[in-house]
N, C-alpha and C positions, 0 to 999 in steps of 0.2 A: 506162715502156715507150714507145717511142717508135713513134708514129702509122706509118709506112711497115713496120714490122715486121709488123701484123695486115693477111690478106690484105681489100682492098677487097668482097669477095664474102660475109662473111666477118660475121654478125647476131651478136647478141646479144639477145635478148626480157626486155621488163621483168617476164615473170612468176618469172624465174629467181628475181629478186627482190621476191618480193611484197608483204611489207612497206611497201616505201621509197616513195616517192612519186615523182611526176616527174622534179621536185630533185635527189632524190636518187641517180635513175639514169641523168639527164645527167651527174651529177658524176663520177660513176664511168665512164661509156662515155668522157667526157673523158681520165680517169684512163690507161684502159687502151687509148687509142689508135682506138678503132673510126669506122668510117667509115660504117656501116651500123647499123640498131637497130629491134627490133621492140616492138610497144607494144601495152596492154593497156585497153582500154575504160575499166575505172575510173578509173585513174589519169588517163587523158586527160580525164575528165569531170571530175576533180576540181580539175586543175588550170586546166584549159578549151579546148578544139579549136583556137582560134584564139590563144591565150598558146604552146600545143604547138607549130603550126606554124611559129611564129614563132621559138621558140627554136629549134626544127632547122634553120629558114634559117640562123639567125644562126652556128649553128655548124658548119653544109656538110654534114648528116648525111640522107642518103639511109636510106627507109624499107624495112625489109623485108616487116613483116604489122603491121596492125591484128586482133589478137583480140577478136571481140566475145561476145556470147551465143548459150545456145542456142537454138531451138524448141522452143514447150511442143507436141510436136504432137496430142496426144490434145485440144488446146483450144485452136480456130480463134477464141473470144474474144480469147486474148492474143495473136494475131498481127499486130494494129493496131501495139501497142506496139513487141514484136518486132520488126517493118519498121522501124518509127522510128529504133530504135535502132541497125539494123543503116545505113539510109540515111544516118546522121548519119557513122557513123564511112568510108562510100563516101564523102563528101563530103570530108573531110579524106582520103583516100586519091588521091582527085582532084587534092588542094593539095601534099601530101610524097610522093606514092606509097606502094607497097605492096601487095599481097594483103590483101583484107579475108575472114576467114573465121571459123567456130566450126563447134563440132560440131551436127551435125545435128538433136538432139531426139534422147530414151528413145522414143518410141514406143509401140505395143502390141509384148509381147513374142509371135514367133514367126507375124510377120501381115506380111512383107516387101513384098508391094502394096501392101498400106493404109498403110503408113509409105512406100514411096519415094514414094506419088502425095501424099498429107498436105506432105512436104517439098517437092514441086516448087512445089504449090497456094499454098502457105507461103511460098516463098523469090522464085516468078516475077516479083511486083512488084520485090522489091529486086537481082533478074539486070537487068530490062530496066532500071531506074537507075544498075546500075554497068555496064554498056554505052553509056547516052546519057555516062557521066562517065570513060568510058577505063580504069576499072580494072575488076582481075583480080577475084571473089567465088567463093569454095569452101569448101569442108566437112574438116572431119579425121574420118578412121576414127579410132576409140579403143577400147581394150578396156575403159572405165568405161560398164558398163550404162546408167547411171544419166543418162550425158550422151549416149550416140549409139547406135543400134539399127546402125548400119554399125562392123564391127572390123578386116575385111580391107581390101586392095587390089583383089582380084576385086569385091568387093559395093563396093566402093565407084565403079570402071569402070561399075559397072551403074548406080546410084546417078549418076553423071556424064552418062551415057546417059537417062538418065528426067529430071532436074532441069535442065540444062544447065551444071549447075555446076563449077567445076573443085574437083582434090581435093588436100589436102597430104598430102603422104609423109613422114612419120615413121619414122625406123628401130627407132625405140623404141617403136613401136606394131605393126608389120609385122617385125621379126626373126624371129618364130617360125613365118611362114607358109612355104608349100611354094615351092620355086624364087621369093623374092621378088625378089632382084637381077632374075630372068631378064625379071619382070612388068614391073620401072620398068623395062629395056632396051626394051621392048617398047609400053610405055605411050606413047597420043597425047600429044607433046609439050602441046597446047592445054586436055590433062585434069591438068599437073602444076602446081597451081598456086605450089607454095612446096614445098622440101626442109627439110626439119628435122633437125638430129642431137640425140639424145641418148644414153644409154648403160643398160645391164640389167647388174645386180648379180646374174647367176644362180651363181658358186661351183660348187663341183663336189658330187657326192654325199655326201662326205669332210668338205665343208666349207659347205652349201649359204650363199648369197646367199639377201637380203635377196626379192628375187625386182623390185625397185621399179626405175624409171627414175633415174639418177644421171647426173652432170655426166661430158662423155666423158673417158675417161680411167680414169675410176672403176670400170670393169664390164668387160663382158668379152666385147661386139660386133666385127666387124670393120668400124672405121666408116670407113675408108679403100676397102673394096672399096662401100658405102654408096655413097659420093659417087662412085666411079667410075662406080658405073652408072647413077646421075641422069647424070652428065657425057655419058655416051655413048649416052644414049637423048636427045641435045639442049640438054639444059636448061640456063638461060644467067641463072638468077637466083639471089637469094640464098642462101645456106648458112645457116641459122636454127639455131643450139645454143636448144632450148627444152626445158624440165620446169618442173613446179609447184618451185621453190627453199623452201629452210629460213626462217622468221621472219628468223631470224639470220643472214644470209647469209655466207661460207666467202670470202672478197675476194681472196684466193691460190689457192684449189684454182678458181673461176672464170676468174682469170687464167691456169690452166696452159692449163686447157681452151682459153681461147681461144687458146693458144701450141699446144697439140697439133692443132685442128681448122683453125687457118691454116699450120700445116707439113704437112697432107694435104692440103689447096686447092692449097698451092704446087707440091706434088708433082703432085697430079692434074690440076689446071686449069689451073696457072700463073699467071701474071697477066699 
């Protein structure tokens, strides 16, 4: 596949593939052309912050997100670490760029004060460090209990409002809320910190889906009216295809994807 084909706007995130290592998923974003690429905490750690930056110099690879952790927030003990960890990977976002984000912290469940003020109190040190260092820091709404007490796009505007944080939009997290295209139309440009695509295997009644997030292509979203309405509420950064991916990663059905999600950029955005 040749590199002009995949649109410039246009991520890929190493969690697609979880397994692989660094190595591994330079070799492949090599493979398949890309010019953009988003990256996952571990793997950066493992291979080492400054070995990482170095190699996306060398091979002109502009950054989409740094994923990092969450907040433990029922336990302001572990938020020393937390910060560290999250400042390290601001630091290297400083050096390639990027949106640095994770989900917010489980929380106490059904205590929505006490979890947005927990996460501001939490996260405030590591806002005012990726301000002094020029990059973007936000949260993803998810609907896994267990990783973010925020699931919509409304609570999560609110959430943005309280923390100062910006928020990534995921289609794969936010498809089932009420008028959501209308919300990201609508949404402060300054609160979108990173778009995401990924795809819902919901099936029809006859035939039901898996119910899970799948590579686009694979499911049965309108991910083209998606990216229209980040387009047209502003927004001017990357197009991130991200899900948790298989051990075993699928090295064709992710190349379609990236063929089907850069012929809607083309269409939508243009280049």
């Amino acid at each position: 596949m040749s590199a002009t084909l995949l649109h410039p706007r246009l991520s890929l995130n190493g969690i697609v593939t979880p397994a692989w290592s660094f190595e591994q998923d330079l070799a492949f974003w090599r493979e398949c052309g890309l010019s953009c690429v988003g990256l996952l905490h571990p793997k950066v750690m493992a291979h080492g912050p400054d070995r990482v930056a170095a190699a996306l110099k060398s091979e002109g690879l502009t950054v989409s997100t740094i994923i990092c952790g969450v907040f433990t927030l029922e336990q302001p003990e572990c938020w020393p670490a937390e910060r560290a960890r999250l400042d390290a990977m601001i630091d290297l976002a400083a050096e390639v760029g990027g949106t640095v984000y994770g989900p917010p912290g489980r929380g106490w469940f059904d205590q929505w004060d006490a979890n947005c003020a927990a996460y501001a109190e939490a996260v405030a040190p590591c806002l005012a460090h990726a301000r002094e260092r020029g990059v973007t820091l936000a949260f993803e709404p998810t609907l896994r209990p267990a990783l973010s007490f925020v699931h919509t796009l409304r609570d999560g505007l609110d959430l943005c409002a309280v923390s100062g944080a910006a928020m990534v939009v995921d289609i794969g997290n936010c498809c089932t809320e009420r008028d959501h295209r209308a919300t990201i139309r609508a949404m402060p440009i300054n609160r979108m910190g990173l778009v995401q695509i990924s795809d819902l295997d919901a099936g029809t009644p006859a035939a039901p889906g898996m119910g899970i997030r799948v590579l686009p292509g694979e499911g049965d979203l309108p991910l083209e009216d998606h990216i229209r309405a980040a387009h047209e509420a502003g927004y001017a950064g990357a197009y991130e295809i991200e899900l948790l991916g298989e051990a075993e990663p699928d090295r064709a059905a992710i190349r379609r994807s990236l063929e089907l999600v850069s012929a809607m950029l083309d269409r939508v955005v243009g280049r």
